[in-house]
C-alpha positions as CSV (number, residue, x, y, z in Angstrom):
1,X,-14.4,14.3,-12.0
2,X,-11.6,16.7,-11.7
3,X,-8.6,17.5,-9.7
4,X,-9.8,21.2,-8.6
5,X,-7.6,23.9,-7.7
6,X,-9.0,26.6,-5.3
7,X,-6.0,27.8,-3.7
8,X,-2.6,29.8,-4.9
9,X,0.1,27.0,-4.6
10,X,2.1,30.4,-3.3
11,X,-0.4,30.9,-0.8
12,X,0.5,27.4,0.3
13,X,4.3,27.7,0.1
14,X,5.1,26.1,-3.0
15,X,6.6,27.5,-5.5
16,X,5.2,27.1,-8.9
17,X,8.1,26.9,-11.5
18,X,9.6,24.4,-8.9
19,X,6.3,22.5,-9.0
20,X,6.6,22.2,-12.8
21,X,9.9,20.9,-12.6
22,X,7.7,17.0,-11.2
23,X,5.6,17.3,-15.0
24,X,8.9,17.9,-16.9
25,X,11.1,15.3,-15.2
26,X,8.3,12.4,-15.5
27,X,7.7,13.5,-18.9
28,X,10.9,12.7,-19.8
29,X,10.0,9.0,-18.7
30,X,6.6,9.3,-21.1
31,X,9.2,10.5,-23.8
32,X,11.5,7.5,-23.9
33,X,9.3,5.2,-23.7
34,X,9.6,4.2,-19.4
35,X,6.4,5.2,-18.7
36,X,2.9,5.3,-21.0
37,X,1.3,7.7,-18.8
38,X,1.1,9.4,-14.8
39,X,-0.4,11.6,-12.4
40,X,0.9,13.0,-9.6
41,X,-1.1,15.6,-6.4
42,X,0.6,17.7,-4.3
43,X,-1.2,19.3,-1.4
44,X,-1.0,21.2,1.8
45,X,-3.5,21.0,4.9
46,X,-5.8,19.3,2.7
47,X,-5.7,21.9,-0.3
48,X,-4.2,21.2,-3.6
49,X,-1.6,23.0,-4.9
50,X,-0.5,21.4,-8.1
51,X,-1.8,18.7,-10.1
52,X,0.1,17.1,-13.1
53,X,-0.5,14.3,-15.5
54,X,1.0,13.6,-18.8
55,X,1.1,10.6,-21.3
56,X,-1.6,8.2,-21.6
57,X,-4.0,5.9,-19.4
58,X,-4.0,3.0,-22.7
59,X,-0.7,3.9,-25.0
60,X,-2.1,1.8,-27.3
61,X,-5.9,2.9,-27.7
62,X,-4.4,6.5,-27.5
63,X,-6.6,7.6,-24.6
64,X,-4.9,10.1,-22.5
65,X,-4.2,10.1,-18.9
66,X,-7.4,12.4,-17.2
67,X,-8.3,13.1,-13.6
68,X,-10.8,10.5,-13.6
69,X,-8.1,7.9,-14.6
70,X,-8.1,4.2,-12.6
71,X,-5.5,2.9,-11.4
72,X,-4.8,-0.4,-9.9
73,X,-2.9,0.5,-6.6
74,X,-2.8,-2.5,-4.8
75,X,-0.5,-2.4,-1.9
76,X,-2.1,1.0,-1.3
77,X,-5.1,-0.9,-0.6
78,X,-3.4,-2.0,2.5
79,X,-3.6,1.5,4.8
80,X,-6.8,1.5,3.6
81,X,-7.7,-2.1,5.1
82,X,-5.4,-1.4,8.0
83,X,-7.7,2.3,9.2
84,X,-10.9,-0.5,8.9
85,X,-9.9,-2.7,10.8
86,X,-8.5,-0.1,13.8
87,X,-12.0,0.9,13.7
88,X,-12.9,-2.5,15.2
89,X,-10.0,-1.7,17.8
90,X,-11.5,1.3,18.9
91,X,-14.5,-0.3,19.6
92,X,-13.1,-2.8,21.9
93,X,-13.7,-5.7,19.8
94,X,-9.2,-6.3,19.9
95,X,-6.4,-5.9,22.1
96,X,-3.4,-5.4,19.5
97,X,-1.4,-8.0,21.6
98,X,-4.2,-10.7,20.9
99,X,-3.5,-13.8,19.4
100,X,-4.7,-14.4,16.0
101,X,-5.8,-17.8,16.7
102,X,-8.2,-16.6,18.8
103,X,-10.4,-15.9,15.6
104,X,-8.3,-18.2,13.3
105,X,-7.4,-21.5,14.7
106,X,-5.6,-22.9,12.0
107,X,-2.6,-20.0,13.4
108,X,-2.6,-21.9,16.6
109,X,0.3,-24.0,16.4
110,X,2.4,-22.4,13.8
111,X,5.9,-23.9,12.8
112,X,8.8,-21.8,12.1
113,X,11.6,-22.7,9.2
114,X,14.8,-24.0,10.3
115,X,16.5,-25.0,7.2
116,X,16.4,-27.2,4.1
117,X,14.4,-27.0,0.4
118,X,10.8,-26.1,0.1
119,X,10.1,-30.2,-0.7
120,X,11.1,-30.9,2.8
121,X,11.4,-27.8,5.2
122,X,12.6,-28.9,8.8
123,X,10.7,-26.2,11.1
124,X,10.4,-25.8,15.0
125,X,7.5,-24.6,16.9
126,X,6.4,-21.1,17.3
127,X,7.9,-20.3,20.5
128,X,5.4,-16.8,20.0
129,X,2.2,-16.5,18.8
130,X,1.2,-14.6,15.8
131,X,-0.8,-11.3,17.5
132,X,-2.8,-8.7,15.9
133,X,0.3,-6.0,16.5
134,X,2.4,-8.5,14.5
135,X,0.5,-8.4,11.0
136,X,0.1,-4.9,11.3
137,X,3.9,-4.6,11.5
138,X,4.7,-7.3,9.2
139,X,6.6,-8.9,12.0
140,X,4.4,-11.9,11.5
141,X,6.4,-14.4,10.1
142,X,4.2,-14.6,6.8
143,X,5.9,-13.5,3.4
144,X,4.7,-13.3,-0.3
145,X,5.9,-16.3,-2.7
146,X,6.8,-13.9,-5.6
147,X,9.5,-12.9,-3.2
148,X,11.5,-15.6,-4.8
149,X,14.3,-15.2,-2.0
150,X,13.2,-17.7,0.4
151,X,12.3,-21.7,0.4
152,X,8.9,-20.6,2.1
153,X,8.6,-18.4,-0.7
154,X,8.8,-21.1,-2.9
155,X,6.1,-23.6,-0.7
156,X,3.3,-20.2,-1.0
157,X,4.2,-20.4,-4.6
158,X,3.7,-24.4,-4.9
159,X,0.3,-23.9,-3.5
160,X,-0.3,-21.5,-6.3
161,X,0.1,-18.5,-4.4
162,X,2.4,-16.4,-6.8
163,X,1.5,-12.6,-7.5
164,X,-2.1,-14.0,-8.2
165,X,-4.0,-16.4,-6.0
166,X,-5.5,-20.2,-6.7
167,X,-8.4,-19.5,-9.2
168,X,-10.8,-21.6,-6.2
169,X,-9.6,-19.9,-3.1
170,X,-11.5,-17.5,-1.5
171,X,-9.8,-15.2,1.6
172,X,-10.8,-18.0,4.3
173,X,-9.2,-21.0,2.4
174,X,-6.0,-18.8,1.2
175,X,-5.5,-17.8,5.2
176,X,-5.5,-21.0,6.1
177,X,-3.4,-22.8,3.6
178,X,-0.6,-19.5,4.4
179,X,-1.4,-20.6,8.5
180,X,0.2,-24.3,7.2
181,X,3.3,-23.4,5.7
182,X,6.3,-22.2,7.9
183,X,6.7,-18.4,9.2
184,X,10.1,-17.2,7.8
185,X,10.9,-16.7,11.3
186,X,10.1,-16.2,15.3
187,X,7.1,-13.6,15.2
188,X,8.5,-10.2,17.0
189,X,11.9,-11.4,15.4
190,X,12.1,-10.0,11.8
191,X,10.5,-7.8,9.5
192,X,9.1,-9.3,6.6
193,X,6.9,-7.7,3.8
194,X,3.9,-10.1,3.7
195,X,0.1,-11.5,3.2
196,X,-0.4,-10.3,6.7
197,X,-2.6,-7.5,5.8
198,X,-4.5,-10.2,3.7
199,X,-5.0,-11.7,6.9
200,X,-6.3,-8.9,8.4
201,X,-8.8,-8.5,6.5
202,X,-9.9,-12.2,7.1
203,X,-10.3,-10.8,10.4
204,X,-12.2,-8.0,9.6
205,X,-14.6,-10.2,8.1
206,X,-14.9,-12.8,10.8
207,X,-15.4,-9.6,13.8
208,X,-18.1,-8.4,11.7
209,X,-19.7,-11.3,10.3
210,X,-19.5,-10.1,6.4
211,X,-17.6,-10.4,3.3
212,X,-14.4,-7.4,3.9
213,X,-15.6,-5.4,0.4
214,X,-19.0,-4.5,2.0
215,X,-17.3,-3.7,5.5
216,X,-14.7,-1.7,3.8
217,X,-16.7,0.4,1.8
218,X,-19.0,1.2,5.3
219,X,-16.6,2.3,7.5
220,X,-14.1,3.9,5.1
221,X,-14.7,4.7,1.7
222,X,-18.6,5.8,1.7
223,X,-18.0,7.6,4.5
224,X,-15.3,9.6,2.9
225,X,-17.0,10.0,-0.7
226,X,-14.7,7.7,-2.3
227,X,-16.6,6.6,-4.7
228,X,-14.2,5.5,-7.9
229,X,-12.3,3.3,-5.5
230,X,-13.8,-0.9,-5.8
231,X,-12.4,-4.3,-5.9
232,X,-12.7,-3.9,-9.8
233,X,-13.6,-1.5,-12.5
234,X,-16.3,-3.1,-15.0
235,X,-16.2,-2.0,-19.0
236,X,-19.8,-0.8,-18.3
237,X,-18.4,2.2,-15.4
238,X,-16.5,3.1,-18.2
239,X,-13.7,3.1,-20.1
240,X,-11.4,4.8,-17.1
241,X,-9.4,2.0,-15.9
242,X,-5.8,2.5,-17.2
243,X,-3.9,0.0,-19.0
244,X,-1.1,-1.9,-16.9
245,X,2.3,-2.1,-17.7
246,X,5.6,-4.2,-17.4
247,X,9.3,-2.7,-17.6
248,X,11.5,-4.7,-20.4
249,X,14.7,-3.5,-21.7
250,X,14.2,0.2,-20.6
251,X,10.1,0.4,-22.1
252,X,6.5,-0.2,-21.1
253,X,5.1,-3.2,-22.8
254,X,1.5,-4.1,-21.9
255,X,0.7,-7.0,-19.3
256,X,-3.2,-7.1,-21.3
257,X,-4.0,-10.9,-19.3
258,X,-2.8,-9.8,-15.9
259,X,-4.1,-6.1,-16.4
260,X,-7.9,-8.1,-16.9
261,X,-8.0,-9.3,-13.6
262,X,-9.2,-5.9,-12.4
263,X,-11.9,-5.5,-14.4
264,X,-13.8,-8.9,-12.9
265,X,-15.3,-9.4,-9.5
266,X,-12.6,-10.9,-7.3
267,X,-13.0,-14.6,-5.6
268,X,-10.2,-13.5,-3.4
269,X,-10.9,-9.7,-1.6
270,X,-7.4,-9.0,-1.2
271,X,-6.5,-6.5,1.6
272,X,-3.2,-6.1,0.8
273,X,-3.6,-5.6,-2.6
274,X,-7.1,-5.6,-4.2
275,X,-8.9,-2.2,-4.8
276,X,-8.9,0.4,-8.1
277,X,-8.7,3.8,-7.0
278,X,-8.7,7.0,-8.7
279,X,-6.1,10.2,-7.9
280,X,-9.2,12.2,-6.3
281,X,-10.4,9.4,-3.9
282,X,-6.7,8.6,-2.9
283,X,-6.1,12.3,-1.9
284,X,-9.4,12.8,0.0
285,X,-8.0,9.4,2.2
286,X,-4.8,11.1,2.6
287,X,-6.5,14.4,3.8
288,X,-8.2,12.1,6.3
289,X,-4.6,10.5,7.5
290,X,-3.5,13.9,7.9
291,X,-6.3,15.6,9.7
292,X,-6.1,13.0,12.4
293,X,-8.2,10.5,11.6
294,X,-11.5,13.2,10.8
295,X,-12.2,14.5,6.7
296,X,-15.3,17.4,6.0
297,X,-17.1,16.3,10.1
298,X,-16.6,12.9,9.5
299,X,-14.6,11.0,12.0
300,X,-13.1,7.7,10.7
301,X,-10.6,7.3,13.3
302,X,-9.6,9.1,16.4
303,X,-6.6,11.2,16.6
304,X,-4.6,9.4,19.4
305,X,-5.1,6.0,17.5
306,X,-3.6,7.6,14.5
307,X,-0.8,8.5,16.2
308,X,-0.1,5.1,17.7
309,X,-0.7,4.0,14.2
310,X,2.0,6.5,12.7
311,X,4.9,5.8,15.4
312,X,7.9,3.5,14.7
313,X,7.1,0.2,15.8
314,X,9.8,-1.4,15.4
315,X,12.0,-3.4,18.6
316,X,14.5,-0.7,19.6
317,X,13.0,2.5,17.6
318,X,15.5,0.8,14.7
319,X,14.9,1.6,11.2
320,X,14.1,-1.5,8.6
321,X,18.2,-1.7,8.0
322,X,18.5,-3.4,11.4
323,X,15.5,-5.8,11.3
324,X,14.0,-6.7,7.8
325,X,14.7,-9.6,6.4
326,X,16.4,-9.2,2.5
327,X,12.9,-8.9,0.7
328,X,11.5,-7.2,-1.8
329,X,9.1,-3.8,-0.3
330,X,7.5,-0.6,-1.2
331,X,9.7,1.2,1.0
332,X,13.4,2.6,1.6
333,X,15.2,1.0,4.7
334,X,17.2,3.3,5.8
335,X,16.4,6.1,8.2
336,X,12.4,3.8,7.6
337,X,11.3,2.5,10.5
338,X,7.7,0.6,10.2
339,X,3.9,1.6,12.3
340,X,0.9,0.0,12.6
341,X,0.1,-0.3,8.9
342,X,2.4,2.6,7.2
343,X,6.3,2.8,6.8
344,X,7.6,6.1,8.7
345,X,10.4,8.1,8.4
346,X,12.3,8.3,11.7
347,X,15.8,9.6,10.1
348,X,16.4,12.0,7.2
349,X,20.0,11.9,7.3
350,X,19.9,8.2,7.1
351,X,17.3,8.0,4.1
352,X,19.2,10.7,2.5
353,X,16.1,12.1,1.8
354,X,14.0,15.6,2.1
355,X,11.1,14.1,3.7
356,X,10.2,15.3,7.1
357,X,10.7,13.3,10.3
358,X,7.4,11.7,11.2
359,X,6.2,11.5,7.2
360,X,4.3,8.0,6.6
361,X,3.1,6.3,3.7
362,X,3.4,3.2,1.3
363,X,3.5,2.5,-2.5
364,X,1.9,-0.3,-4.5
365,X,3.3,-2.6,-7.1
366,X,2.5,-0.6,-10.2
367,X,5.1,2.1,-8.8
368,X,2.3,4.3,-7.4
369,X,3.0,6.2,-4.1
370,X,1.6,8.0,-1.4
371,X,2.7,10.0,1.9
372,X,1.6,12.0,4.5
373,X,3.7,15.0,6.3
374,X,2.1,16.3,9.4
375,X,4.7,18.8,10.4
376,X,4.6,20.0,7.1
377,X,0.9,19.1,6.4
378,X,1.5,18.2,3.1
379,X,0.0,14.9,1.5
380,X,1.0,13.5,-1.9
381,X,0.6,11.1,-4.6
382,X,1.9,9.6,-7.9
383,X,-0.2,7.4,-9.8
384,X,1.5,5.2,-13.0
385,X,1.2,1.5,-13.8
386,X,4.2,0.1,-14.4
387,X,5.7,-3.4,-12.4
388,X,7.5,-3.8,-10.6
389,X,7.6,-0.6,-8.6
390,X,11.2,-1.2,-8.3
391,X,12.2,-0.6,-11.8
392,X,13.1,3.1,-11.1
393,X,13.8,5.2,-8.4
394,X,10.4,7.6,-9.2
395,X,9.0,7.8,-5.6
396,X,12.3,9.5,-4.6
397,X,12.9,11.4,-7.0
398,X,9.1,12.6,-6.9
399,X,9.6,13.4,-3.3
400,X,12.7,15.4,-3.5
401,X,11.1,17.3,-6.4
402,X,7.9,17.7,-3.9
403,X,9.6,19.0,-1.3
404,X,12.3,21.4,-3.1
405,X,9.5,23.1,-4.3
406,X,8.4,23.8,-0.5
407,X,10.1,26.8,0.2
408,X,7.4,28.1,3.3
């Protein structure tokens, strides 16, 4: 498959040499060794005006990034997990204020950390319960344990819950060992990047009676021809899955055991962070987001959902400065405030960023990005696979190189 062309980038109000400028700055990265390899879309009402990719998909095999490249983008799963399960909303089968332990008991009582080491927390009741609105938020009280910032972190971790998963557990087992350990806080209280969209898509199973792969793939990607995009990417689809990556002392050294992982049938479907996608199938998901919910007649979601989905959430209209806790995310705080499954951004002046007001998005650990500008009605993507996604400031700079080339 390839990346097709079919309009002027002109025509679209780009201008080209400025759009060139995104392949020569991440080249540089290729160059000295930060980066092996990338890909990057940039499009306008669903057309694409420039497409760039440089370096390679395996630095070691010498095989070159391509169009058809895989990447891992796991928390870029979760929008994807988040529009599948608002399809169940807008059939009435949840009320975003309903109480997760209405499907999962084992959330029915939660206990909230007070103080003292992860051997012996002291916690209080839940004086709120968990509801559907709070996983979508990440106002849940849940967390990750490779945060490494918290005691609760550190009791996810001793139940083997790291950046991989308990080689036994499966997605009902995992939700309910996270429903026995202690929310960071009150739910409604904090912001917290977290499993919760993990547990959403334990939900999406239990509403509709099947594993979340097959559900997945029915109401989203089929429907939407994304066809690259699985919960792995077997040697015998072929050799398209790119290598992954981890930053040490300024290079890209290979992760070879923890890059296997996507190339066997998961135990675990995670929502928040399980699927392989390709640059093509990403963009054809964006151009969905951005034409309200509806891609080439097909309707996956409706428009005024959407736009629920795409408003700032957050108690107060605040951005994330006010109300996250001091985690690790995929996301800028300031001027960021957070929807219903996608950070938005609700202040320019305070993210100190081009980006319109209104643009929403997320990123996934191997420093891939996505976002979505309706006022503009541009969509975009950068693909790589380095971790963490932290290890340099590429989703800015690829966004201020995106939209400096906008000059209509």
């Amino acid at each position: 498959m390839t990346l097709e062309i079919n309009a002027d980038a002109s025509a679209l109000g780009f201008d080209r040499p400025r759009l060139e400028r995104i392949a020569t700055h991440f080249d540089r990265y290729v160059a000295d060794g930060r980066l092996t390899g990338w890909l990057a879309t940039v499009a306008r009402e669903g057309e694409l005006a420039w497409v760039g990719r440089g370096g390679w998909r395996d630095r070691e095999r010498g095989l070159a990034v391509s169009d058809d490249t895989v990447w891992r983008i796991y928390s870029m799963t979760k929008p994807i997990t988040t529009v599948t399960a608002m399809t169940f909303y807008e059939e009435g089968v949840f009320d975003l204020t309903d109480e997760v332990s209405r499907w999962i008991p084992s959330l029915r009582e939660p206990r909230v950390y007070v103080s003292g080491p992860a051997s012996a927390p002291q916690t209080v009741p839940a004086t709120e319960p968990v509801r559907v609105h709070h996983l979508l938020t990440h106002m849940s009280g849940l967390t990750y344990g490779f945060n490494y910032l918290h005691p609760v972190d550190a009791i996810y971790r001793d139940r083997g819950y790291d950046f991989g998963w308990p080689p036994e557990a499966d997605l009902s087992r995992a939700v309910d060992d996270w429903a026995g350990t202690p929310l960071l806080f009150q739910p409604g209280a904090r912001w917290n990047y977290s499993i919760a969209t993990d547990v959403l898509g334990r939900l999406i199973e239990i509403w509709s009676g099947r594993p979340l792969d097959e559900v997945v793939r029915e109401r989203v990607l089929d429907p939407l021809g994304m066809t690259d995009t699985d919960w792995h990417w077997p040697a015998e689809k072929g050799d398209r899955l790119a290598a992954l990556y981890g930053a040490f002392q300024g290079t890209a050294v290979p992760l070879e055991d923890l890059g296997r992982y996507a190339t066997h049938p998961p135990r675990l479907l995670s929502g928040g962070g399980g699927l392989v996608s390709t640059a093509g199938d990403y963009h054809r998901f964006a151009s969905m987001l951005l034409r309200g919910g509806e891609l080439d007649g097909v309707r996956i979601l409706s428009d005024r959902t959407l736009e629920l989905m795409t408003e700032n959430h957050l108690p107060g209209d605040v951005d994330l400065t006010a109300i996250a806790t001091d985690s690790f995310s995929e996301t800028e705080f300031a001027g960021v405030g957070f929807g219903l499954g996608f950070s938005v951004v609700i202040d320019r002046r305070r993210l100190k960023g081009l980006a319109t007001e209104g643009t929403f998005g997320w990123g996934g650990a191997a420093s891939t990005v996505f976002w979505v500008d309706p006022a503009e009605g541009v969509t975009a993507s950068f693909f790589t696979q380095l971790l963490p996604s932290g290890t340099y400031p590429l989703r800015r700079e690829f966004q201020q190189l995106v939209y400096s080339s906008l000059v209509d």
